[in-house]
N, C-alpha and C positions, 0 to 999 in steps of 0.2 A: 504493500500500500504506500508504505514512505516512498517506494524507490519511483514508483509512477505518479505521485507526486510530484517530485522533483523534476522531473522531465516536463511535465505538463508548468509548473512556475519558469521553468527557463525557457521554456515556449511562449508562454505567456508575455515570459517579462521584457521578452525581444518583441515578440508582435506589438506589445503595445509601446516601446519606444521606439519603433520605425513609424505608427502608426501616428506620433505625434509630432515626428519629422515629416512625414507626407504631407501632412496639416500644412504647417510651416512653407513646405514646398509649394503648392497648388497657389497659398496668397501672391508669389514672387509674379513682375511682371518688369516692363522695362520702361511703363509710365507711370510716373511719379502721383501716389495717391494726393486724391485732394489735400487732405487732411497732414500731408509731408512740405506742404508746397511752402516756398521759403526757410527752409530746413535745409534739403537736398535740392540742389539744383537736377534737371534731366541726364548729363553727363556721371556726375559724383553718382548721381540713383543707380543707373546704369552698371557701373565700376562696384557698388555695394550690392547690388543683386547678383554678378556675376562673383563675387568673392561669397556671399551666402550661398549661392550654390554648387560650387567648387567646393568646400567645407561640408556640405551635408552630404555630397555624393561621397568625401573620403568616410566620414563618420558612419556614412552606412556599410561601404567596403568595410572597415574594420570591424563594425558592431555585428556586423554577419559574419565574417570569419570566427570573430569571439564565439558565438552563439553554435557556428559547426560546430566547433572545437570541441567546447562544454558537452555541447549533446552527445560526441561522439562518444569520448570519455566518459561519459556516464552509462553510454550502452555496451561498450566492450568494457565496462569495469577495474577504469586505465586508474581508478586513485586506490581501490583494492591493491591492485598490481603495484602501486608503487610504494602502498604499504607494506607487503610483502617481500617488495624487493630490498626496502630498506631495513626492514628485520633479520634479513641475511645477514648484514655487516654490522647491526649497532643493537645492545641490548635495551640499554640503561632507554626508559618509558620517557624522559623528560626529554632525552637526546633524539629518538627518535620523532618524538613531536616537533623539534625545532629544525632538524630537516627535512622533516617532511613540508614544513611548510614553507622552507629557505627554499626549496626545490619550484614548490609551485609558484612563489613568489620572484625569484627570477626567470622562469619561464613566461609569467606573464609580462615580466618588464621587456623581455627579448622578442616577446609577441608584440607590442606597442611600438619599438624603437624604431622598425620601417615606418610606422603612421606615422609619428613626431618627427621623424629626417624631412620625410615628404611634406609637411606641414611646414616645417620650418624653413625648408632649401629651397620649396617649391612655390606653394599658395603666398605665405608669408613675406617671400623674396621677390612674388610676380606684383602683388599688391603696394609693396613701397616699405614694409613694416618689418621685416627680418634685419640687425644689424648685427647679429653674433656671425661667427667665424666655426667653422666647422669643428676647429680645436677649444673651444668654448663648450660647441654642443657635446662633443664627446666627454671633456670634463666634469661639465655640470651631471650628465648621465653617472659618471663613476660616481662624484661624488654622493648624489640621491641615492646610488644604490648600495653603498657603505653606510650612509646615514642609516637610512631606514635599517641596513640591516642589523647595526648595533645597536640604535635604541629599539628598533621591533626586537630582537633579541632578547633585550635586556627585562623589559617590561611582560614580555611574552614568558621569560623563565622564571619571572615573578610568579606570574598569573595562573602557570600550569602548577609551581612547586605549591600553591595554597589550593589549589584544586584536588591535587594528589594528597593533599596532608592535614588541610585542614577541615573536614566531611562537609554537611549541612551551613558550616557557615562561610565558606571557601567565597560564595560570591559576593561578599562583605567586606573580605578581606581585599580579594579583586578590584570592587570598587576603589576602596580607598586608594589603593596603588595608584588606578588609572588617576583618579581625582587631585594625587599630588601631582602625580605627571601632567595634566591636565594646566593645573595652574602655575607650575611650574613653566612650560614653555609659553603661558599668556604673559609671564614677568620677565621671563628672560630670551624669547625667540629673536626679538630684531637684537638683542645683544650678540647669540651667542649664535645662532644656526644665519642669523642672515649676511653677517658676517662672511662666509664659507662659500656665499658667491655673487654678492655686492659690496662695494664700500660707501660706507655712508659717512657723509662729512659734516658737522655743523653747520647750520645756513648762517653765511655771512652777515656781516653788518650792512645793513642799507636801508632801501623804501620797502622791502618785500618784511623784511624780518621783523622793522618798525612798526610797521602796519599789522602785522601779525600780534605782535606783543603787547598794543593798542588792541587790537580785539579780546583778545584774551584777558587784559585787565578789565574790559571794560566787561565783559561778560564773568569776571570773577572766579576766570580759570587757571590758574596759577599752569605754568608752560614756560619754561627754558629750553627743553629738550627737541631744538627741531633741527630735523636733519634733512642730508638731500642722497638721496639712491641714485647711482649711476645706471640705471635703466637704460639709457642711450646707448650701451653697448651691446645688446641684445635686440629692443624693438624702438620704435616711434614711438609705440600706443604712452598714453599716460596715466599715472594715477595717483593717490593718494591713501594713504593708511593711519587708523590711529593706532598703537597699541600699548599692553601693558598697563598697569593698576597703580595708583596711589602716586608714589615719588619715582616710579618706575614707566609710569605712560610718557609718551613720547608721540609727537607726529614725524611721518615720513613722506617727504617730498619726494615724486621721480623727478628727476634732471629734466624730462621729457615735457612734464606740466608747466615747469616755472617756463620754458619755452613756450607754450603754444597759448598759455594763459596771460590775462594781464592780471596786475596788483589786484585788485579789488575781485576779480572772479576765484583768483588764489583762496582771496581772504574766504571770501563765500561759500568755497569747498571745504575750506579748512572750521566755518561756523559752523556746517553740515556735521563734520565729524566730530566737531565739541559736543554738539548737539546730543550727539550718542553715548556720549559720554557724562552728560548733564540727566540727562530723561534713564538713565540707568540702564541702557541696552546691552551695553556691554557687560555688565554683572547678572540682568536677567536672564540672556542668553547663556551666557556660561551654566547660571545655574539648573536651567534646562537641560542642558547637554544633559549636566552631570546625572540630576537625576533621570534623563533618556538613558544613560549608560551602565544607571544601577539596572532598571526595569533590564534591559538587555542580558544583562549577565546574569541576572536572575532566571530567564527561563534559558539560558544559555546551561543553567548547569540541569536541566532537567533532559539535556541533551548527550553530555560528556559521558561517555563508558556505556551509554544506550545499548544493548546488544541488537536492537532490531535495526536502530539506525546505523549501526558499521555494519549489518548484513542488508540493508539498505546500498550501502556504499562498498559494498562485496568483499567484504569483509568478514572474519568468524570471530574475529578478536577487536573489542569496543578499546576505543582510544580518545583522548583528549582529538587530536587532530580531526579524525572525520566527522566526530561530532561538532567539533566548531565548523568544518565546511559544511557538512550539510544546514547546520542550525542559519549557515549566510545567504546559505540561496531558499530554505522553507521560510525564512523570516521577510524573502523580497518584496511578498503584498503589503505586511504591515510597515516594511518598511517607506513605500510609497505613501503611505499612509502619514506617518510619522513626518518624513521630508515635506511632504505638501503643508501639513499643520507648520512647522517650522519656516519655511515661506513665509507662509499668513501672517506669521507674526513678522518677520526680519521686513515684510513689504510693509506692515502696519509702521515700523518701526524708523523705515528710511521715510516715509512719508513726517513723521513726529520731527525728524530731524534737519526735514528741511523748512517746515514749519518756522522751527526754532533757530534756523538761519534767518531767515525771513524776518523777525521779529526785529532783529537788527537793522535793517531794512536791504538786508543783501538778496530780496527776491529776483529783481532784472539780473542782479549781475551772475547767480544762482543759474538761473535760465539761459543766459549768454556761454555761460562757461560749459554747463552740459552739454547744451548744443554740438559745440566745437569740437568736445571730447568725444560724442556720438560719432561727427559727422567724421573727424578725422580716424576712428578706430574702423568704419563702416559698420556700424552697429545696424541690428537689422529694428528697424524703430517701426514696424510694421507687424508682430509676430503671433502667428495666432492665438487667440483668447486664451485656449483649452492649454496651449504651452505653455502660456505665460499664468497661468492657475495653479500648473504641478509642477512647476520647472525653474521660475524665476525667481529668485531672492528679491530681487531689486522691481518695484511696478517700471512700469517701459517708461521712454523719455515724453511721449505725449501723456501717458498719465501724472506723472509728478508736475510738468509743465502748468496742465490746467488743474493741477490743485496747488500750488504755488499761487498762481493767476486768482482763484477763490481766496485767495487768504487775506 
């Protein structure tokens, strides 16, 4: 029963993400909607529809080979098999869970890295927006995939030795783990991992960092911490981040914004993100996650050493391992579920925040400055409803626009 389950959610869970890219597809044309007009000119539309549709034909190439894959593997019984195989050489239960799952985790990264060349050499290079170096792309790759694989490691041989040792209350213990991890890289990520493949420099003295510092006093946000990301050696695209809690938050300028932005749309983007910071989004969210992540690993443990579900996953012998993979793909409806609530709120959330730029009175320049960042990323600012419902964090640029405009 588990095992045709699973076949039928990875069927599912691909039909209904091409099914929400077709959507997407079918609005694309090469005359500019009424409702665009003044935005995109006929050319720029043109150039932005042709890059939205180049991106979704590669996204469906690889989202369909993903999806063979899976299924195949699932019908020849390829993760049994590899449990197996890796039983032959390694006893100790902690070890064999952690390559078993090093295994499939670089296999999927080596499944992705033709998509991302092509994306990056190709679409991104034809479009104007690629400025990394091949020797760039390859480094950042190594480096990602040592990261992850030492702190997944790390946090992973955490998470199994309290599983294995600590019974009924192991996903308690789990939690918390992740929970310090958790707030641990929200206080120290742009310190310590962004470091490893941007440098960021203090923003200079001048009109940009006065006017900044003048907002921030004025708005009673105490801010020393502003820096500038060297973005420019990789894309065009621009953007902006706040992160980090207490005497630890910091904004991060790309190099790419303070170019393409004037003072005043800077500042505007920059009230947006106080704003998230002001209205408590950033502590709400967090502590959503956290407790999304208790409820998670809670019926995660009603999963581990399952004997139906590692003969589920063709198996005779129940393991941490295939109980967490099968618990990732039977949990994919709820988790749609989950992402879309999560949405609703982070759209609810960037709408509050622009609100609360506004207030300032940076609404025009709010509106000027998205614009720019839309038009010059080639955002698709057209995208269908039902997408932008389960899929978008952020409401599209003509909704934030006219509720700016209401305020």
């Amino acid at each position: 029963m588990i095992y045709y389950l699973l076949l039928i959610i990875v069927s599912f869970d691909f039909i209904w993400t091409q099914y929400l890219a077709y959507r997407n597809r079918k609005r694309m044309s090469d005359q500019v909607p009424s409702e665009l007009i003044g935005i995109y000119d006929n050319e720029k539309y043109r150039l932005q529809q042709s890059y939205q549709k180049e991106n979704s034909r590669l996204n469906l190439l690889s989202g369909s080979i993903s999806f063979i894959l899976l299924f195949t593997i699932l019908l020849l019984s390829g993760f049994g098999w590899l449990d197996s195989f890796i039983r032959l050489y390694v006893s100790n239960p902690m070890l064999i869970t952690l390559v078993f799952l090093c295994v499939i985790f670089i296999a999927s990264q080596i499944l992705s890295l033709p998509f991302s060349y092509y994306d990056t050499f190709v679409i991104e290079t034809k479009y104007g927006f690629n400025k990394s170096t091949k020797s760039i792309f390859w480094i950042d790759s190594v480096k990602s995939l040592i990261l992850s694989l030492i702190l997944g490691g790390i946090i992973l041989s955490v998470i199994i030795w309290f599983y294995q040792n600590a019974g009924n209350l192991a996903w308690i213990y789990a939690w918390g783990i992740v929970t310090l991890f958790s707030l641990f890289m929200t206080l120290f990520y742009s310190n310590l991992i962004v470091p490893l493949f941007n440098k960021q420099t203090p923003l200079t003295d001048g009109d940009l960092r006065n006017s900044i510092e003048q907002f921030s006093q004025k708005a009673g946000f105490e801010l020393t911490n502003i820096y500038v990301m060297d973005a420019s050696k990789r894309t065009t695209k621009a953007n902006a981040y706040f992160t980090g809690l207490g005497n630890k938050k910091r904004i991060v300028l790309f190099d790419t914004l303070i170019n393409d932005l004037t003072t005043d749309e800077i500042v505007a983007v920059l009230a947006h993100e106080i704003g998230h910071y002001k209205k408590k989004h950033t502590t709400i969210q967090l502590i959503v996650s956290i407790l999304q992540t208790g409820l998670l690993l809670y019926i995660l443990s009603f999963f581990l050493n399952s004997m139906s579900v590692s003969e589920a996953m063709s198996s005779n012998i129940p393991s941490f391992h295939l109980g967490l993979l099968a618990f990732s793909l039977l949990f994919t409806p709820i988790s749609i579920i989950t992402s879309l609530l999560m949405n609703m709120l982070s759209r609810k959330n960037e709408y509050e925040a622009d609100h609360y730029a506004c207030s300032f009175g940076f609404g025009e320049f709010l509106i000027s400055g998205l614009k720019k960042l839309s038009v010059k990323s080639l955002s698709n600012l057209n995208p269908d409803p039902l997408n932008v419902f389960f899929h978008y964090s952020h409401p599209t640029l003509l909704q934030r626009i006219n509720k700016i405009k209401a305020n």
